[in-house]
N, C-alpha and C positions, 0 to 999 in steps of 0.2 A: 625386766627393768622398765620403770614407769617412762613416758618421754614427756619430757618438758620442753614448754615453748616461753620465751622470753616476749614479754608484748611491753611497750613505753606506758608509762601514768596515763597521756592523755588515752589510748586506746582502752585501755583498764577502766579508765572513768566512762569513756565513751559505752562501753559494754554494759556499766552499772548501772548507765542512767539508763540503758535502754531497757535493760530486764525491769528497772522499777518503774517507768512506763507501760511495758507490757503489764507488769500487775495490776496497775492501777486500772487499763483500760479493762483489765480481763476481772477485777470486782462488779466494774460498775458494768459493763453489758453480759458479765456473767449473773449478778444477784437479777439482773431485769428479767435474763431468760428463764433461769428458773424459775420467777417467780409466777412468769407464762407458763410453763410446763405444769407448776403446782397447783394452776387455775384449775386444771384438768379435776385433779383429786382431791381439791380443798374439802371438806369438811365431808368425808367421805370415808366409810369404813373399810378392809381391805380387801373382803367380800363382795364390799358395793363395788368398788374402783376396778376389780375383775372383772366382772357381769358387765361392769358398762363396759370398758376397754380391752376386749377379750384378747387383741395381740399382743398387749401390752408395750404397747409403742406407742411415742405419740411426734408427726410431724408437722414443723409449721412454716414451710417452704418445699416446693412453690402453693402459692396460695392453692391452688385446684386442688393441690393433693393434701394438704392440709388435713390434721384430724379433729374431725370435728368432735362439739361437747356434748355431755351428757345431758337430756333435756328435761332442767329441772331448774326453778326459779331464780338457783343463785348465778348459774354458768347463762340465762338467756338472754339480760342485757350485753354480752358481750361477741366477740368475733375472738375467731381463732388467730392465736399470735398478740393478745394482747395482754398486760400484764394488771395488776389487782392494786388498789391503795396504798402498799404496802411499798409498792416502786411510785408510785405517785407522790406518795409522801419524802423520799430519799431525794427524790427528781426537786423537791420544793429548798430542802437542804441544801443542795447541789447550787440549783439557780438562784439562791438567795449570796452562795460566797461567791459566784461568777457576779453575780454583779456589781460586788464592790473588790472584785481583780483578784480576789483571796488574802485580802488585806487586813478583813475581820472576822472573827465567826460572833455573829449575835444571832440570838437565839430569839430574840423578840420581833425583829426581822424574819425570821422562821412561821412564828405564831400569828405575824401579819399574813402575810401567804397561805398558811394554811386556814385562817378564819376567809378568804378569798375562794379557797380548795371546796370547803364545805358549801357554802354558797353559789359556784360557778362553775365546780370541777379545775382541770389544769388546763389552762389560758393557752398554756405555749404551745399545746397538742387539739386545745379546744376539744378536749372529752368530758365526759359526766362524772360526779365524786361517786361513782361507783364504790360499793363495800365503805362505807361510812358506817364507821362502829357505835355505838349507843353512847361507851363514854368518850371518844371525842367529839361525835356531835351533840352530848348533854354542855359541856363544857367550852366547846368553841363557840355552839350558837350562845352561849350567856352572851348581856347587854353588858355586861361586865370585862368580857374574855381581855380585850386589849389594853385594856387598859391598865390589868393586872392578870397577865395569863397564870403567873404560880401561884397567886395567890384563888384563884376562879379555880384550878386544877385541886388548888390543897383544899376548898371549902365543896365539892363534890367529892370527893373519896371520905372526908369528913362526913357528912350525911349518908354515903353509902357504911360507916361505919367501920371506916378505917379498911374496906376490905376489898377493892376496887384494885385491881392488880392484871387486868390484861397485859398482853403484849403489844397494845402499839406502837408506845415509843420503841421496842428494841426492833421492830421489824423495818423500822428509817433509818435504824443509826450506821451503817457502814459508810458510806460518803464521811462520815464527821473520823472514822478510822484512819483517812486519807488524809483528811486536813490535817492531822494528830498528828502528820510523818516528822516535823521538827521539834515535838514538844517532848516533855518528858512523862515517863506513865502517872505521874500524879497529875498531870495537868490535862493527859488526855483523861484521868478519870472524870474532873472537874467539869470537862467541856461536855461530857458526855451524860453528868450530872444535869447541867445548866440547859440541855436540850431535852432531857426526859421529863422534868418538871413544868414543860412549856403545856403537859398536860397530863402528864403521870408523876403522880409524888409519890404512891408506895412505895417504899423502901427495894422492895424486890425488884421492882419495874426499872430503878435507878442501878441497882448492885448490876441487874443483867446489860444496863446499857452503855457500864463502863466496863465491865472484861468484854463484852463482844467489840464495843471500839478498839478496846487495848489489844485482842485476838487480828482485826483487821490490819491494825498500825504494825504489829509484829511479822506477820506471816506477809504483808506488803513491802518492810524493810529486808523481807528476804530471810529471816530469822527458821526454823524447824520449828515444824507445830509443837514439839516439848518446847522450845524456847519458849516463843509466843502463848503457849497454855501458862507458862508461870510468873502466869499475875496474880497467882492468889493469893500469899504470901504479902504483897502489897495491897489487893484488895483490901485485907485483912485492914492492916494498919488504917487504908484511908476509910474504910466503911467505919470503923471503929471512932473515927477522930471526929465523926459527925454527930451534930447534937439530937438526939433524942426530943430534944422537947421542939428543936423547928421542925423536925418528922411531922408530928404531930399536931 
């Protein structure tokens, strides 16, 4: 027979908040570490990533023992234990809603900072924009960028030919997962829209960076990864409900 314990509302609330704090802190210093870890084998076949890291371990404390990187152009700007653009960019997300108390998510406020990111690297850390992609630095350096970031994003994938589809926007958007904890899955779609087009309009680039918001906001409310995967059904409806012809 199972045993049950009787605990009061407040300590039941007290528990919940804590496990969704644990979440929250273990997205945000989890996506960081990984994404130091992934430094390791970024663009790297699994043959090469062998040959270089033959224990196949990789450690980043304490600093002496540290493993160090494969010595080749893309890993040599950096130090062991530091993480790629990709946490630089999320960290810009971050600090742009801390500084107005998490009262707003604007996304132009975003594109401010990161036209800042390209030019100075990140302030708060004073590092270099390391791994600076071709389209957002095609697009952020335009003389144009601020003053109409979606519309400078949608007129470069336009000349690329409609066919401009990396991953930058989706590799920032968790933090906006977090923000998304009171809203509902259409509006975390929305918000997650409204921040990919700050320099990604393809279509694709936008679908992935509203289910990975809505995957974050799910699996951080504490939901099972089947709950939180079934957003497609809603993807569906809200991708469907958008016009074709602002796409394009």
């Amino acid at each position: 027979m199972a045993t049950t314990f009787n605990v009061s509302p407040e300590a039941a609330q007290a528990t919940i908040k804590a496990a969704l704090h644990d979440r929250i802190l273990g997205c945000l210093f989890g996506s960081a570490l990984g994404d130091a870890i992934g430094l390791y084998t970024e663009f790297l076949s699994t043959d090469m990533a062998v040959h270089s890291y033959t224990d196949r371990k990789f450690t980043l404390l304490p600093k002496d023992q540290a493993t160090q990187f494969r010595h080749d152009s893309h890993r040599a700007p950096h130090l062991p234990g530091e993480w790629t653009d990709d946490t630089d960019h999320a960290m810009l997300i971050l600090l742009a809603y801390l500084h107005v108390d998490g009262k707003e998510l604007d996304p132009k406020e975003f594109a401010s900072r990161l036209s800042i990111w390209v030019q100075q690297g990140l302030r708060a850390l004073d590092t270099l924009p390391l791994g600076l992609g071709r389209t957002v630095g095609a697009i952020v350096r335009s003389k144009a960028y601020l003053e109409g970031p979606e519309d400078t994003a949608r007129h470069h994938w336009k000349i690329c030919n409609y066919n401009a589809a990396p991953n930058g926007s989706l590799m920032r958007t968790h933090p906006l997962g977090l923000m998304c904890l009171n809203k509902t899955l259409e509006e975390t779609f929305e918000v997650a829209a409204s921040y990919s087009v700050m320099t990604h309009v393809d279509p694709r680039c936008i679908i992935c960076c509203a289910v990975g918001t809505a995957l974050i906001r799910g699996l951080t409310l504490g939901r099972s990864a089947a709950r939180a995967g079934s957003t497609t059904s809603p993807r569906r409806r809200w991708s469907g409900g958008r016009s074709t012809e602002r796409a394009r």
